[in-house]
FIDRENMI-883778 format. One record per residue (C-alpha): residue number from 1; residue in three letters; chain; x negated, y negated, z negated. Coordinates in steps of 0.1 Angstrom, whole numbers. Layout:
// FIDRENMI-883778
[NUM; "ALA"; "A"; [X; Y; Z]];
...
This chain:
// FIDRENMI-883778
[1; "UNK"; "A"; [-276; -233; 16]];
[2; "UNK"; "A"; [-245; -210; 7]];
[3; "UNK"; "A"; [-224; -197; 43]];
[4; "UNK"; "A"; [-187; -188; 37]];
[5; "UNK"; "A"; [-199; -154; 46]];
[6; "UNK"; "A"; [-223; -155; 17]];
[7; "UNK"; "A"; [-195; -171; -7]];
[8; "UNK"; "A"; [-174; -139; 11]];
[9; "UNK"; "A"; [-201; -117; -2]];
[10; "UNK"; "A"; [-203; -131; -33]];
[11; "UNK"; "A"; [-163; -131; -41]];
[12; "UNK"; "A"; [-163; -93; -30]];
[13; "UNK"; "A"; [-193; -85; -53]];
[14; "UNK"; "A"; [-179; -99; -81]];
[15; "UNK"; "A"; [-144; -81; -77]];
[16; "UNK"; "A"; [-164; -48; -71]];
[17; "UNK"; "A"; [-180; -51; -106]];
[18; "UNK"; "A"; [-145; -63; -122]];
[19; "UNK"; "A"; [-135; -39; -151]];
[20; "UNK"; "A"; [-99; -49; -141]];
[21; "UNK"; "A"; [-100; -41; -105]];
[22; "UNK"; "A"; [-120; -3; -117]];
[23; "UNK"; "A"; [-86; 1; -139]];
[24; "UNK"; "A"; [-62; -2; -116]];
[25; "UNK"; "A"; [-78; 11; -82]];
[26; "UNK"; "A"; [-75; 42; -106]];
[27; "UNK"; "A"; [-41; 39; -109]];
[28; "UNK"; "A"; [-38; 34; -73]];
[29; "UNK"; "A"; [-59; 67; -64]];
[30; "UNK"; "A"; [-31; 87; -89]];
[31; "UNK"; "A"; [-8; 72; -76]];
[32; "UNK"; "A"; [-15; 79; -43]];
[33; "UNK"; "A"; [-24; 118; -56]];
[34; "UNK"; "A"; [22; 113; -62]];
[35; "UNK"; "A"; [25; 106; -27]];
[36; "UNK"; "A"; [5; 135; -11]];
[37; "UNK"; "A"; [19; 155; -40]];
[38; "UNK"; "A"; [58; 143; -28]];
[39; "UNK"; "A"; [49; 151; 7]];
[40; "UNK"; "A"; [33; 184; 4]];
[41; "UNK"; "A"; [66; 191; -14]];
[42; "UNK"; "A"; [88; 182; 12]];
[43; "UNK"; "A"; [64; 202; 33]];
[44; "UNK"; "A"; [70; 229; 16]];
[45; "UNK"; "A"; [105; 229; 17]];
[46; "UNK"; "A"; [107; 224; 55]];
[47; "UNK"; "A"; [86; 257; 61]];
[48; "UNK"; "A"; [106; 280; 34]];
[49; "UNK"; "A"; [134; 263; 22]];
[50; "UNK"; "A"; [147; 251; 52]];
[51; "UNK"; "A"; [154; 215; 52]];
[52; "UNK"; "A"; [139; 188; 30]];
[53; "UNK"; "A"; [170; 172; 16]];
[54; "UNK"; "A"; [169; 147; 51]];
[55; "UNK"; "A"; [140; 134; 40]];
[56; "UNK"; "A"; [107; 129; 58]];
[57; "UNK"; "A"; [77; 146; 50]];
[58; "UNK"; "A"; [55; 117; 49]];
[59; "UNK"; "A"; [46; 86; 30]];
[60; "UNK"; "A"; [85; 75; 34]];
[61; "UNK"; "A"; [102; 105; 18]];
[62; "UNK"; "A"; [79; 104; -8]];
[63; "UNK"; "A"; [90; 66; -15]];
[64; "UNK"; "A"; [124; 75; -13]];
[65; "UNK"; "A"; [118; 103; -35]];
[66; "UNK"; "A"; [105; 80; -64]];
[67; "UNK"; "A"; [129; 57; -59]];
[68; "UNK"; "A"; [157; 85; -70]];
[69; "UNK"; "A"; [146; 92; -100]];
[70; "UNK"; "A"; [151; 74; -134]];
[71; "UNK"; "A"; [129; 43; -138]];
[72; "UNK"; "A"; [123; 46; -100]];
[73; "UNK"; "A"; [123; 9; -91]];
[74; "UNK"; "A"; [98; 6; -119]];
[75; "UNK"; "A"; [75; 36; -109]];
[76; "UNK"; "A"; [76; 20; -74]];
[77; "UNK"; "A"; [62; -16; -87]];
[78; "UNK"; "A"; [40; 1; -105]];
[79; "UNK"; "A"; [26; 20; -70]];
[80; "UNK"; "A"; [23; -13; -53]];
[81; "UNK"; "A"; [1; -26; -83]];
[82; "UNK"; "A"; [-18; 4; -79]];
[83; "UNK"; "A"; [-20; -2; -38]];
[84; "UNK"; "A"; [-27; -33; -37]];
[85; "UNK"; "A"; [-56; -27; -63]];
[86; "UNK"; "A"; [-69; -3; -37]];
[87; "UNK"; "A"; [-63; -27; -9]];
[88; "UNK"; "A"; [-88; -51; -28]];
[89; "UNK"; "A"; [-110; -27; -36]];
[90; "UNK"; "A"; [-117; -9; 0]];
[91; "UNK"; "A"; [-116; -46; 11]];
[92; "UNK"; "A"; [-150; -56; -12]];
[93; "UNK"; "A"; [-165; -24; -3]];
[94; "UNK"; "A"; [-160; -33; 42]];
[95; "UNK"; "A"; [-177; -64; 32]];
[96; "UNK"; "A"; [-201; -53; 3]];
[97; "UNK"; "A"; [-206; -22; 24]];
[98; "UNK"; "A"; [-232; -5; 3]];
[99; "UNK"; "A"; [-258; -7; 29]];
[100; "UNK"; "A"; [-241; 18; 53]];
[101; "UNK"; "A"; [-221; 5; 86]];
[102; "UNK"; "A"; [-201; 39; 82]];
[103; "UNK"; "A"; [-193; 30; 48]];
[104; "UNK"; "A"; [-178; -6; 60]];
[105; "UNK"; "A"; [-161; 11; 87]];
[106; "UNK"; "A"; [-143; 35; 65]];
[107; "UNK"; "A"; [-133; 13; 37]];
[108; "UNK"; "A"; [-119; -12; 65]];
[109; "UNK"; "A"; [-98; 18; 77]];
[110; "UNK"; "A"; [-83; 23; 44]];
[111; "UNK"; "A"; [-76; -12; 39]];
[112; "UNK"; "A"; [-56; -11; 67]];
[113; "UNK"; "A"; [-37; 20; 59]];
[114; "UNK"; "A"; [-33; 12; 19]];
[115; "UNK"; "A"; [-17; -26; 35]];
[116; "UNK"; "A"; [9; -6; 53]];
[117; "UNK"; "A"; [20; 20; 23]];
[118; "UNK"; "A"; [21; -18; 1]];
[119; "UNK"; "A"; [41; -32; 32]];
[120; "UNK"; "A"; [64; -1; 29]];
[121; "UNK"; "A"; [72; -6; -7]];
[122; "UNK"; "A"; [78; -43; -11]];
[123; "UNK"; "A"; [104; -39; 21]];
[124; "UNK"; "A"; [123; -10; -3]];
[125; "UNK"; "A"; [117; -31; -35]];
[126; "UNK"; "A"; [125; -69; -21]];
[127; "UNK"; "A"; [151; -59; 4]];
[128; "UNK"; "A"; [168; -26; -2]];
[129; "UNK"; "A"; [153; -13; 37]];
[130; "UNK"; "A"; [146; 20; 41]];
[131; "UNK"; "A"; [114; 34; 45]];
[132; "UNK"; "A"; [99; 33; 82]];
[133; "UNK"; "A"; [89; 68; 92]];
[134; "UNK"; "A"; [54; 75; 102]];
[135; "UNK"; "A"; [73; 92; 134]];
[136; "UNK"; "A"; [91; 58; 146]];
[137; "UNK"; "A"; [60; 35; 134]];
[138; "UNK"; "A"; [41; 59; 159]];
[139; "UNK"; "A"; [59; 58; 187]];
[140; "UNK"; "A"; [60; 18; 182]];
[141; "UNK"; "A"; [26; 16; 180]];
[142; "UNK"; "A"; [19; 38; 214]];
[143; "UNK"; "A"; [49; 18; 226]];
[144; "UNK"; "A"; [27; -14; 221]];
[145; "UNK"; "A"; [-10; -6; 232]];
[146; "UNK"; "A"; [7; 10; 266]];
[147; "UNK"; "A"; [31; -23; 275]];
[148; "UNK"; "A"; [-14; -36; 272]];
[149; "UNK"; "A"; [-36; -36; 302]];
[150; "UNK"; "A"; [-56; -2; 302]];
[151; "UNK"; "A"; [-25; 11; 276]];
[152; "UNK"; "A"; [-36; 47; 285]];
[153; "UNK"; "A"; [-65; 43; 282]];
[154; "UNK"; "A"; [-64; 30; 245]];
[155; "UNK"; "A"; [-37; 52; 240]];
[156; "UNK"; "A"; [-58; 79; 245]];
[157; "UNK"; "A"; [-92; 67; 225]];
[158; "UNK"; "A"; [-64; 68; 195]];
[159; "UNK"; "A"; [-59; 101; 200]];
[160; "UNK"; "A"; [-96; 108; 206]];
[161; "UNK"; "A"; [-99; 89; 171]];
[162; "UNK"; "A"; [-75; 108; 148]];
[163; "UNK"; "A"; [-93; 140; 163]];
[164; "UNK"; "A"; [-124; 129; 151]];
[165; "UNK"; "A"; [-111; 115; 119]];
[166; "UNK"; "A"; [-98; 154; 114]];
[167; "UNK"; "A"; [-126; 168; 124]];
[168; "UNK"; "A"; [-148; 146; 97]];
[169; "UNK"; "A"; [-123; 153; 68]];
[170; "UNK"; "A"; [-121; 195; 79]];
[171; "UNK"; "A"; [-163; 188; 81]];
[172; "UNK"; "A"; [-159; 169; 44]];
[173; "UNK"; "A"; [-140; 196; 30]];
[174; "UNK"; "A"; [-158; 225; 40]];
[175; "UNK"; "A"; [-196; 208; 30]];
[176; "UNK"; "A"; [-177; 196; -3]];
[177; "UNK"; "A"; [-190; 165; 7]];
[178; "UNK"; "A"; [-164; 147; -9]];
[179; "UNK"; "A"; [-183; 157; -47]];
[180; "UNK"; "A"; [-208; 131; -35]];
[181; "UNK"; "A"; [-180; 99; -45]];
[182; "UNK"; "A"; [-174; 116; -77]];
[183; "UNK"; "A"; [-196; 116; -113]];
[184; "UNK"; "A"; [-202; 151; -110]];
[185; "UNK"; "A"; [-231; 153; -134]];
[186; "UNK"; "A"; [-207; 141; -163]];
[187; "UNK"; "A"; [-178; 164; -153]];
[188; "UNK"; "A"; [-173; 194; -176]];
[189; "UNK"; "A"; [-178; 227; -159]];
[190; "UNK"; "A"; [-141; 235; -153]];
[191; "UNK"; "A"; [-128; 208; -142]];
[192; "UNK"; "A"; [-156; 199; -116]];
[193; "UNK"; "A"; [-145; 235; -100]];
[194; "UNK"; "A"; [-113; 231; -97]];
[195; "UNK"; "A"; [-121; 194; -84]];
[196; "UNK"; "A"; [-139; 214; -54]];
[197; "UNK"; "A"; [-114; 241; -49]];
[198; "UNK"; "A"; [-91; 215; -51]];
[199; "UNK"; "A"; [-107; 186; -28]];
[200; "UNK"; "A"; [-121; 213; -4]];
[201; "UNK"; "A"; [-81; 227; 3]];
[202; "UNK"; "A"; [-69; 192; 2]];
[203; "UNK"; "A"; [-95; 175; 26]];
[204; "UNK"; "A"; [-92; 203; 56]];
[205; "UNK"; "A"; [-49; 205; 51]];
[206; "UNK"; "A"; [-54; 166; 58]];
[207; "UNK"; "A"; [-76; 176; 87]];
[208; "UNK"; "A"; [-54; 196; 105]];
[209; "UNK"; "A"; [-30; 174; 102]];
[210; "UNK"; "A"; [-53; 145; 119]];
[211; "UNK"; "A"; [-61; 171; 148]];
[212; "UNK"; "A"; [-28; 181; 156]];
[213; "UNK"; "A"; [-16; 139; 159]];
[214; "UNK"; "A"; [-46; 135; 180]];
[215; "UNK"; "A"; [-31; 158; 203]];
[216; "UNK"; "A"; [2; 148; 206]];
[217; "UNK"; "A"; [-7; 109; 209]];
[218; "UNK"; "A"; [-35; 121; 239]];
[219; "UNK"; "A"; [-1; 135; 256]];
[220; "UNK"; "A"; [18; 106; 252]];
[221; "UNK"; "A"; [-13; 90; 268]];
[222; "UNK"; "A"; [-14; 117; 298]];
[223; "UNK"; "A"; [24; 113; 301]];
[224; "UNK"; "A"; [30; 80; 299]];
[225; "UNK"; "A"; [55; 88; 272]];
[226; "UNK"; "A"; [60; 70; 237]];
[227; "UNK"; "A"; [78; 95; 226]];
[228; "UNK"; "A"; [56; 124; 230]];
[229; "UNK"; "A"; [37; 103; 197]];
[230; "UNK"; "A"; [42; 120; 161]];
[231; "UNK"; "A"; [38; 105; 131]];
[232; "UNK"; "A"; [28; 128; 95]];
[233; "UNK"; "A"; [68; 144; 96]];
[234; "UNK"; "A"; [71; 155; 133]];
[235; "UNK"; "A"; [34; 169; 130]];
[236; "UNK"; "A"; [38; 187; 101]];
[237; "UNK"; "A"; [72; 202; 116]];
[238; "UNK"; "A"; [54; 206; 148]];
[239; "UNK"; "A"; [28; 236; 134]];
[240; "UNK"; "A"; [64; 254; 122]];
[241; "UNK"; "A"; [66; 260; 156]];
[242; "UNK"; "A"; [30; 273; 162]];
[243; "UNK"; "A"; [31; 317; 169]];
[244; "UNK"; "A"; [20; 317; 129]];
[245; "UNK"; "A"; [57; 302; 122]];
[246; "UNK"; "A"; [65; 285; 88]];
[247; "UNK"; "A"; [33; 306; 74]];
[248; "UNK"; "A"; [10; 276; 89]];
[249; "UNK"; "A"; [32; 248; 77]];
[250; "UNK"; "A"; [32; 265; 43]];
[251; "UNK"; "A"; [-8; 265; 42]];
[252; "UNK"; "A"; [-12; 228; 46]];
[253; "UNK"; "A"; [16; 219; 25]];
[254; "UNK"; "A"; [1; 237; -5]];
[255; "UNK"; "A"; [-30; 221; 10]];
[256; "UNK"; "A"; [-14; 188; 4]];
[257; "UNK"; "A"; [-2; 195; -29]];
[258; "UNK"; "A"; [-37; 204; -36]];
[259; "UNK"; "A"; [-56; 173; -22]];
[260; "UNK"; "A"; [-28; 153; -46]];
[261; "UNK"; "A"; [-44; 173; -76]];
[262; "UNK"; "A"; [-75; 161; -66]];
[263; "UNK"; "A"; [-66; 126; -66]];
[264; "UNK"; "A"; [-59; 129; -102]];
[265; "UNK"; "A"; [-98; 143; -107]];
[266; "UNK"; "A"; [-106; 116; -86]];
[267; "UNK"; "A"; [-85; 90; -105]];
[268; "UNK"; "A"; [-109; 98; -136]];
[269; "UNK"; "A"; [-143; 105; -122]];
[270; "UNK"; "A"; [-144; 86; -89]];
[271; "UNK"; "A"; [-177; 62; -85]];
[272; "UNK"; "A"; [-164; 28; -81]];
């Protein structure tokens, strides 16, 4: 007797094996390579070139950034194509899962964050809004789980999570762990080096990154304070400040720019 969850299981198998869906969750992984690239640029102006044009260094000045240039509206309904492509893919592999809970877990994360960057563009696209910053959608979110009972609390296990999430990707990076989703054995010998010097800079830029919001959100948790939440712009501003100056800043973004290199190997030789 077939179960919705087996009908589920079947649906997701059979998008998991679609020659369509393997085309354009490509697509999505370049295009997603853009936005890291577009951030790691704006990075990289905020640590030397002081200013990024009033743009934010994160998944919203990169949108806006596409949406300046010639054929931008196009290149931006291509992106949610590609999104939502990766959206359905992460969401066969959570319920496929490959035989590994972590697996589920992780493609369930993604599904989640790949929704939000869709969100994003079909709010630029279908009603001229500006992009929400990761900084504002932070402190709405810690806003939120404190007005909950135990908000503190929960508050704090987010931070606790986006420091472990840094921690794995820094881990993931430095074990070149990340050559284990790729086709290495039909690579050629260049470009599966500079997929690990790329992948290995990329994954531990992204890392840092993680770390240093997991801080800030655990003080907004010890505080009490929304506000003391930073989303990707604030962060990235934030290690500016550290006693290494602009100097750290500049690492990650070329880390950044890096990781979105990566996602172009990745694009091509990813298992899926």
């Amino acid at each position: 007797m077939n179960t919705p969850q087996a009908h589920m299981e079947g649906a997701a198998r059979k998008a998991a094996n679609s020659q369509t869906l393997d085309r354009l969750a490509r697509v999505g992984i370049a295009c997603r390579g853009v936005l890291y690239g577009l951030i790691g640029f704006l990075a990289l102006q905020i640590a030397f070139g002081g200013g990024s044009g009033g743009k934010e260094a994160d998944n919203s000045g990169a949108i806006e950034t596409v949406a300046e240039q010639p054929f931008g509206t196009a290149l931006l309904w291509l992106m949610v194509v590609g999104f939502v492509a990766l959206v359905a893919w992460q969401l066969s592999e959570a319920i496929i899962g490959r035989g590994r809970t972590k697996d589920r877990v992780e493609a369930a994360a993604r599904v989640v964050v790949y929704s939000l960057v869709v969100a994003t563009l079909l709010s630029v696209l279908l009603r001229g809004d500006s992009a929400s910053s990761s900084d504002s959608q932070s402190k709405d979110m810690t806003a939120m789980l404190m007005e909950l009972p135990a908000g503190q609390f929960l508050v704090g296990l987010v931070g606790l999570g986006l420091i472990g999430l840094g921690g794995y990707w820094i881990h993931k990076g430095w074990k070149k762990r990340f050559l284990e989703d790729l086709r290495t054995g039909e690579m050629p010998a260049k470009q599966r080096d500079l997929a690990e010097k790329f992948g290995m800079a990329g994954f531990i830029a992204r890392g840092v990154i993680a770390l240093a919001a997991g801080v800030f959100v655990i003080q907004a948790a010890i505080t009490y304070d929304p506000d003391k939440a930073k989303g990707i712009d604030s962060t990235l501003r934030s290690l500016a400040e550290t006693p290494v100056g602009p100097w750290l800043l500049g690492l990650v973004a070329i880390g950044l720019l890096l990781f979105a290199a990566y996602c172009f190997f990745e694009a091509r030789w990813r298992r899926l």
